[in-house]
C-alpha positions as CSV (number, residue, x, y, z in Angstrom):
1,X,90.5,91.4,-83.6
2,X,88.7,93.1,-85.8
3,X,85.7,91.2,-87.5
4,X,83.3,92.1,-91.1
5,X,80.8,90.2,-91.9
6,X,80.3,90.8,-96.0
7,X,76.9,90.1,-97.9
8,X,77.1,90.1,-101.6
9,X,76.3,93.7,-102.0
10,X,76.3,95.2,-98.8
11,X,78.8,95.1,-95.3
12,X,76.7,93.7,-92.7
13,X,78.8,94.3,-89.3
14,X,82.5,95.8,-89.0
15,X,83.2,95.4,-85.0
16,X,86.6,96.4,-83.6
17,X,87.8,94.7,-80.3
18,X,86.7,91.3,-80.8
19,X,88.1,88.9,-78.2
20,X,86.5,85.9,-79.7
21,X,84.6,84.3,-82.7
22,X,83.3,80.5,-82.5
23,X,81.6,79.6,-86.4
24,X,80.5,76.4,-87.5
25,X,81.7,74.1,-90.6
26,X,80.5,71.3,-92.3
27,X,83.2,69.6,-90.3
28,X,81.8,71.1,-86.9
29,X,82.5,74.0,-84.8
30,X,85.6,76.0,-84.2
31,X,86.9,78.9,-82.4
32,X,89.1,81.9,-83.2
33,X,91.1,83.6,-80.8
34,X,93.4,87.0,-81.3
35,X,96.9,85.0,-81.7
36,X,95.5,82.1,-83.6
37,X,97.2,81.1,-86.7
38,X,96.0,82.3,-90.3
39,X,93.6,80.6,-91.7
40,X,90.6,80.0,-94.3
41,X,87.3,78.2,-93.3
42,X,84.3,77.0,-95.6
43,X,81.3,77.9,-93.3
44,X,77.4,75.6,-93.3
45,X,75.1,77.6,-92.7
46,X,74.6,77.9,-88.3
47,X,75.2,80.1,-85.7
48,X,78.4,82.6,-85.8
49,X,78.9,83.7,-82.1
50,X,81.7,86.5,-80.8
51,X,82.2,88.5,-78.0
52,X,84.0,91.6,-77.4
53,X,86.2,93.4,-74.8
54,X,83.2,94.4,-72.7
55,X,82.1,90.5,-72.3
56,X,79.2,90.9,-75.0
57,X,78.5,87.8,-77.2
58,X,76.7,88.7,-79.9
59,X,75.1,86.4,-82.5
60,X,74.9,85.9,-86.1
61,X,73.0,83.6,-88.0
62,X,74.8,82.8,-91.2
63,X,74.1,81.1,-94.6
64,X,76.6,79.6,-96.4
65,X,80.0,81.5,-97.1
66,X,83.8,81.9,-96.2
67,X,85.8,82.9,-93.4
68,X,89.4,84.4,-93.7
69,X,91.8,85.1,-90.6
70,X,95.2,86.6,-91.5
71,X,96.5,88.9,-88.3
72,X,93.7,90.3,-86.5
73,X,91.8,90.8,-89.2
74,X,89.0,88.2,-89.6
75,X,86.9,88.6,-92.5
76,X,83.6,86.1,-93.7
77,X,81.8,86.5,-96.6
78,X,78.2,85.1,-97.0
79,X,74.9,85.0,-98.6
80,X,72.4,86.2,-96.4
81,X,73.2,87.3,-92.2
82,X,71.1,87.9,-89.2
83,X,72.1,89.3,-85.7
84,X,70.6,89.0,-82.6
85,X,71.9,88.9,-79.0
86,X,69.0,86.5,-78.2
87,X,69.3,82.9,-79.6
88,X,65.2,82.1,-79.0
89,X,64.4,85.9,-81.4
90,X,67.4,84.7,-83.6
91,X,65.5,81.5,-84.6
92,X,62.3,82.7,-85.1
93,X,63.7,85.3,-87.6
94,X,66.0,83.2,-89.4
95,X,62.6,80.9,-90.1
96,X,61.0,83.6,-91.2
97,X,63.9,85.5,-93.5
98,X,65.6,82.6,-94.5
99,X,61.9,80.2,-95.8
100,X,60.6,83.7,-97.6
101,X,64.2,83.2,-99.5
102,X,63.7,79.3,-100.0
103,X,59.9,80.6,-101.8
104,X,61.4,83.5,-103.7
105,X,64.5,81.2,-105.0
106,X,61.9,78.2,-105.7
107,X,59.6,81.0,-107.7
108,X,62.8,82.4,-109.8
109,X,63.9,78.9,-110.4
110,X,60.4,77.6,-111.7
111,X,59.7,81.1,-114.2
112,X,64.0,80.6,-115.0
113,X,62.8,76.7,-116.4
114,X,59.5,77.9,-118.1
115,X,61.7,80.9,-120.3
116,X,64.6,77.9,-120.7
117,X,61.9,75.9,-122.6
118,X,60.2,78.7,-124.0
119,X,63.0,79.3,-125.7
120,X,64.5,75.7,-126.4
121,X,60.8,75.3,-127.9
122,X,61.1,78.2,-130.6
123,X,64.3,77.3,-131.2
124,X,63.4,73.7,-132.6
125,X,60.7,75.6,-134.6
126,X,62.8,77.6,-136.3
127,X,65.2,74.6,-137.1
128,X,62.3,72.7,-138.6
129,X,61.2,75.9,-140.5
């Protein structure tokens, strides 16, 4: 099979010779094999594991996103991605990419609210005016 992992402005990984993908769901965990049927998959945000012809199982941490089979091509799409081969140097990265994220989404979303009433405010005034 051949797997890409998309981000929303970049390709993350394009890997040919993919024997195997395992991804988690809200619903649990499933696996993918070369002559599985087509299909589409909502993924939570986990651990995406595959391994290719050599035996190498690689890992990918994964936000939220989507995963696509049709043939061998087997396509997901998410938010944000990590790799790693070691599940222990995984975690500790994923803590500390994914929480700066949480902060900088929390920061955006407070400044977002204080220009929403900014501008709801001198919007009334005018009304009044």
């Amino acid at each position: 099979m051949q797997l890409k992992v998309l981000l929303p402005f970049r390709l993350f990984a394009e890997v040919e010779n993919v024997t195997s993908i395992v991804a988690e769901t809200r619903s649990g965990s499933f696996g993918l094999l070369p002559r599985r049927l087509d299909c589409v998959a909502a993924l939570a945000p986990g651990i995406l594991a595959y391994s290719d012809s050599a035996g190498l199982e690689t890992f990918v941490a994964v936000d939220e996103g989507v995963l696509v089979k049709t043939g061998s091509q087997v396509v997901v799409s998410v938010r944000n991605a990590l790799a790693g081969a070691d599940l222990g140097e995984l975690r500790a990265a994923v803590e500390r990419e994914f929480l700066q994220l949480d902060e900088r989404e929390q920061q955006v979303r407070s400044t977002m609210a204080k220009l929403e009433i900014g501008l709801i405010t001198r919007l009334a005034e005018f009304q009044h005016s």
